[in-house]
N, C-alpha and C positions, 0 to 999 in steps of 0.2 A: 502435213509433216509426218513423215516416216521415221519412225524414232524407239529403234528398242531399249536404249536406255532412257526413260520418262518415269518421274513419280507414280507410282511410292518407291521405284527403285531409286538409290541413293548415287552419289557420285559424282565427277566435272561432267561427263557427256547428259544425265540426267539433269544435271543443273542447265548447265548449258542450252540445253533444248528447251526447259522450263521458260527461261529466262527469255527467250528468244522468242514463244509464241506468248507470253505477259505480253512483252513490249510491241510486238510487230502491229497489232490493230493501229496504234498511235501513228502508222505510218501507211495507216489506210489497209494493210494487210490481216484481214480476218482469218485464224486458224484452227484447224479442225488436226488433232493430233491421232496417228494411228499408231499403239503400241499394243503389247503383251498384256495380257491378265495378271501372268502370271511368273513373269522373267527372272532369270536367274541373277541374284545380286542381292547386295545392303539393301535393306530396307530402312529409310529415314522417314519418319512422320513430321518432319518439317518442313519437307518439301511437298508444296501442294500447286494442286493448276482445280481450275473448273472441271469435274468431269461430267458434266454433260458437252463440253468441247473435245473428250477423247472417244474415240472408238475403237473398244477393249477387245483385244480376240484371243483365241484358244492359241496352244502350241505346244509343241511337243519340244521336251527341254533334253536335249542330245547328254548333254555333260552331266545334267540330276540326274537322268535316266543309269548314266555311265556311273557317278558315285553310288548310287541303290545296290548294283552287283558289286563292284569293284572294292568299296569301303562305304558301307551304310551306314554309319554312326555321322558321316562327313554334312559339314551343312554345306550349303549354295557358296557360301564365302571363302573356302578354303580349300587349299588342295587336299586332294583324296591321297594317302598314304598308302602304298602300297608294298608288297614284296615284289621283287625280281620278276615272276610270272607275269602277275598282274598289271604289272608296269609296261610291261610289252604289250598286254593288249590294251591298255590305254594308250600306251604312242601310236599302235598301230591304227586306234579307232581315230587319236586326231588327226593321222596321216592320209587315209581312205576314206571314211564315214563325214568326217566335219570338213563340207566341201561348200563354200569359203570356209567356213566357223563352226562353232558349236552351236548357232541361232539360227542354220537351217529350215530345223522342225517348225519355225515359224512361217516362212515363205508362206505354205499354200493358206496358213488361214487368215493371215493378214492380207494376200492380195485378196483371197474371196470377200474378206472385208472390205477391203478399197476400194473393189467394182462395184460393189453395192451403194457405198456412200457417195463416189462416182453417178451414179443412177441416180439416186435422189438426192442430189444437194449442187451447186452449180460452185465449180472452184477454176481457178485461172492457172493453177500451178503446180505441179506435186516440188516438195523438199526433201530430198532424205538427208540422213546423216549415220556417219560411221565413224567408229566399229559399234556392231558388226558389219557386214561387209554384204548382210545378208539387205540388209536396209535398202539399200542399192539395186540388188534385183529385185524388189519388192517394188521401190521406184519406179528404175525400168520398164518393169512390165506395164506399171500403169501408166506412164507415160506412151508406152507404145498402145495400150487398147483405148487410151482418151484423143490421143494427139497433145495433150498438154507441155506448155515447158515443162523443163525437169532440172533444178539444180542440185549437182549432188554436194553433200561438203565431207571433204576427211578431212577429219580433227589428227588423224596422224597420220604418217607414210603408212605404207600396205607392204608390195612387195618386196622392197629396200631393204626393210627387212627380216626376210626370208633366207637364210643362207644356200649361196650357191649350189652346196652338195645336195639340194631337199629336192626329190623328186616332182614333188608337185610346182617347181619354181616355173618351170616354163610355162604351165596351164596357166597357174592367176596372173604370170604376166602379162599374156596375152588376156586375160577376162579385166583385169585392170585398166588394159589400153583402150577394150571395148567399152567399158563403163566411160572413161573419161573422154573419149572423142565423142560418145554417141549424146552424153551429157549436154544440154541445152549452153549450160554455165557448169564451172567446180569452183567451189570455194571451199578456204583451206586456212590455216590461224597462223602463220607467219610468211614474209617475204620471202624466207629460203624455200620453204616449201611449194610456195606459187609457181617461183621457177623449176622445182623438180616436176610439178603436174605438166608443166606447161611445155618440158622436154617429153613427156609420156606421150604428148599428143592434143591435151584438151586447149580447147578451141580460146576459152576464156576464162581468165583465173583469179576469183575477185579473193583478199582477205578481210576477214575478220577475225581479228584476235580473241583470245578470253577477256574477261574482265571482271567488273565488282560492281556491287550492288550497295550504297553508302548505307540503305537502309537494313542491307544487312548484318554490320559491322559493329559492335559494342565500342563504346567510347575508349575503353582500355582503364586501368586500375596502374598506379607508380606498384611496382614490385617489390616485395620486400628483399630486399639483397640484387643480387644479379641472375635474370633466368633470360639464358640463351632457347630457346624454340623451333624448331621443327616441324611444320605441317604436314603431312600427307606421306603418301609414298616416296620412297628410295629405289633406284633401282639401278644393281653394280655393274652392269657391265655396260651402261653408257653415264653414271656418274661416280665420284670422288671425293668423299670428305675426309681423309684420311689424316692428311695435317691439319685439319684443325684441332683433332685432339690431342694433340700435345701443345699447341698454340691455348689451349682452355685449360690446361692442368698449369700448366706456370701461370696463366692468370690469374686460378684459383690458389697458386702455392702465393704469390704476392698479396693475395688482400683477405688475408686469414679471416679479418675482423668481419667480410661480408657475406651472409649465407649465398651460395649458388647453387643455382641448380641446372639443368639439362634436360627440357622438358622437350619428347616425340608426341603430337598428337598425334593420336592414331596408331598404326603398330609400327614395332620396331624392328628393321630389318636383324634378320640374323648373324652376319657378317660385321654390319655394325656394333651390334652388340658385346662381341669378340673384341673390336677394335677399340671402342670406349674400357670394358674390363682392361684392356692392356694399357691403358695411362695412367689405371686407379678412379676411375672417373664414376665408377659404377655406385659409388655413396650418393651423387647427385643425378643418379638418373632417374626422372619422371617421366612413364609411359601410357598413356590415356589409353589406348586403345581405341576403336573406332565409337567416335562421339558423330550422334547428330551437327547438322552443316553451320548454325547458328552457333551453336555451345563449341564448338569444334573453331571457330571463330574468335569467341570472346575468349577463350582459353590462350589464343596466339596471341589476344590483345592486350593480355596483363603481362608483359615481356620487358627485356630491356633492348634486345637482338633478336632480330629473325635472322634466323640461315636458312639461306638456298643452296639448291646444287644442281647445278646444269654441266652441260657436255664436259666430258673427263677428257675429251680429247678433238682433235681438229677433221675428224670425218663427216665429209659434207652432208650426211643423211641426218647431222645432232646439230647441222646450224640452225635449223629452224626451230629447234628445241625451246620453248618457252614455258617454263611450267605453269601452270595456270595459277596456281597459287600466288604467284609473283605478285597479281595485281590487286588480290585482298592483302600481301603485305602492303603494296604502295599504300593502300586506302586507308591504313591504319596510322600512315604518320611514324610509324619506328625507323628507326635504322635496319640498313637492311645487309647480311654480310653473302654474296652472292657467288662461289666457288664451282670455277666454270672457264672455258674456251670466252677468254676477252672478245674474240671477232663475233660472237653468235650472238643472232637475233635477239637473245636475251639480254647479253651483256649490256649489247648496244640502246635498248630499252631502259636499261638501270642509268645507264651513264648521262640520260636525258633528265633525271630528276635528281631532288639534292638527295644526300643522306643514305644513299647506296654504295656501295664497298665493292667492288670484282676485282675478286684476287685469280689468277691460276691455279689449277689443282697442283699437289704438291706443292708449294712455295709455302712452308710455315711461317716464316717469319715476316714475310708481307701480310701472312693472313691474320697473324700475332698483332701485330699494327693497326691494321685493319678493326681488328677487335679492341683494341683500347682506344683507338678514337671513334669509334661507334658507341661506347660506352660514355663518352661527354660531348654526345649528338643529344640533342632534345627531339622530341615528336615534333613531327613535322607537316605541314600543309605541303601539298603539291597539288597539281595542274593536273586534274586527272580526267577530266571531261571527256576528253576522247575514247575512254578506258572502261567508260559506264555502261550497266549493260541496256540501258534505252538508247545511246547512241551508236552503240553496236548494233544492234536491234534495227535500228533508222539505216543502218551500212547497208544489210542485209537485203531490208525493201527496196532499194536503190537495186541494185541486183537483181533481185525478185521483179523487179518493174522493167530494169533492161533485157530480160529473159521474154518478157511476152512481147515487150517490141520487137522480136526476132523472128 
């Protein structure tokens, strides 16, 4: 398994690969993981694998390298702040220098890694997984000096998107179409997205969703008052929460008597932030900041509402959009209030279990609704088996099994 995002880095792709080589032995597939030492990202100590199953290599980190001159005080997690100057040469270095990505500098010493482990150890398959996209030629190559299958998986579209006017659109198109035709298998985490691989060229296109882990999951605690919740990332220019905040301020203007609150784990977008101060909303905002994966969990689980946000609009590159988070809200049993493109693979996901809400972006007053009968929904059992990550896990080997048949 080719995997730069792997514990101790934190994350959905770090989890996700975690979670993937736990469970795959169960299904007869033994996993030997190749990642970074030393990769750039969160660092969570709750996420853990065997590491005498990983093999650690060196690499040279493009983007810390580029914060040290650029803005040295910057940690791994954040954008580096720069003046005008500056800013140019850091577009320019992502534009020439980070060719797929900024995870480059890893290539050479993870394939010299590979080959080695290759040499001594006897494996049926290489896996990679992206982003990075470097993952992939890391893949690649040792698929081409072993002869092994090779499945790649993107957890999300690549060149889609890339905007038209970007110079470099036309190179990873074409290294895109090469990864994916020359791919044994792609597997990819929604139905919309299978079908976009599957026009690029690649031959066979299995899914596997995200999903949850029950033992992950804290039982949840009754809340005192009403706390609406938010896990993870926001991100504006493919989602919308915009009317909900006012659909939450006349909530809160009508039930005086109950504390509320407006809890983000994790950070809070900045846009957002602007948009909640503008309803008044700003007394009842709780913002965690980035918590470890478990505590970051149990935090969502003492709620009375989850809110989601998926595609702000009907462009086909955000039907496959499924936030991964979706599936630790399903596991927790809340209500779930999901503001988003009704047609997309998400929506379509919610409307199969009880006690899920899709409203349309923009529409307050459906999402107003929404929100007060979510509020006299109880926790809830669902059907979630499919969704687990051992039977995702079990998907996978099924795939991993049809790849050497080939």
């Amino acid at each position: 398994m080719v995997a730069y995002y792997f514990p101790p880095l934190g994350g959905i792709g770090s989890l996700r690969a975690m979670k993937l080589a736990t469970y795959l032995p169960e299904s007869g597939w033994d996993v030997t993981v190749l990642a970074p030492r030393r990769g750039t990202y969160y660092r969570d100590p709750t996420l853990t694998f065997p590491e005498e199953k990983v093999v650690r290599t060196g690499s040279i980190e493009l983007s810390r390298a580029g914060k040290t001159v650029l803005a040295p005080r910057t940690s791994d997690t954040e954008a580096a702040r720069v003046g005008s100057l500056r800013r140019l040469v850091r577009d320019a270095a992502r534009k020439w220098l980070y060719r797929p990505d900024p995870q480059i500098g890893w290539y050479p010493f993870a394939v010299r890694a590979g080959r080695r482990a290759l040499r001594e150890g006897r494996f049926d398959a290489v896996f990679s997984s992206s982003f990075p996209i470097t993952a992939h030629l890391v893949g690649r190559r040792l698929h081409r000096d072993s002869g092994l299958p090779w499945v790649a998986e993107f957890r999300d579209p690549w060149t889609d998107v890339i905007a038209d006017g970007e110079p470099r659109k036309a190179r990873e198109v074409a290294r895109e179409r090469s990864i994916v035709v020359e791919a044994t298998r792609v597997v990819t985490v929604s139905e919309a997205w299978a079908a976009l691989f599957r026009g690029k060229g690649a031959r066979d296109v299995g899914v596997v969703t995200n999903g949850y882990d029950a033992a992950d999951l804290a039982p949840g605690r009754p809340p005192d008052g009403i706390v609406v919740t938010y896990l993870g990332s926001f991100y504006s220019d493919r989602q919308d929460l915009s009317a909900v905040w006012p659909a939450l301020r006349r909530i809160w203007d009508t039930s005086p008597s109950r504390r509320f609150r407006l809890r983000f784990v994790g950070d809070l977008d900045r846009g957002l932030r602007r948009e909640i101060a503008a309803h008044g909303l700003e007394e009842a905002l709780e913002v965690t900041g980035f918590l470890p994966y478990r505590e970051a969990l149990a935090r969502t689980a003492d709620s009375s509402i989850l809110l989601g946000a998926g595609a702000r609009d009907e462009r086909p590159i955000l039907k496959g959009l499924i936030p991964a988070k979706l599936f630790e809200y399903l596991g927790t049993g809340l209500p779930i209030l999901y503001v988003g493109d009704p047609g997309s693979d998400a929506a379509l996901l919610l409307a199969r279990q009880p006690g899920c809400f899709v409203v349309a972006p923009g529409d307050a007053a459906s999402i107003e609704r929404a929100l007060r009968q979510a509020l006299d929904t109880p926790r809830l059992a669902r059907d979630l088996e499919a969704y687990t990550r051992r039977a995702l896990a079990a998907r996978l080997a099924v795939i991993l099994d049809d790849a050497c048949r080939r």
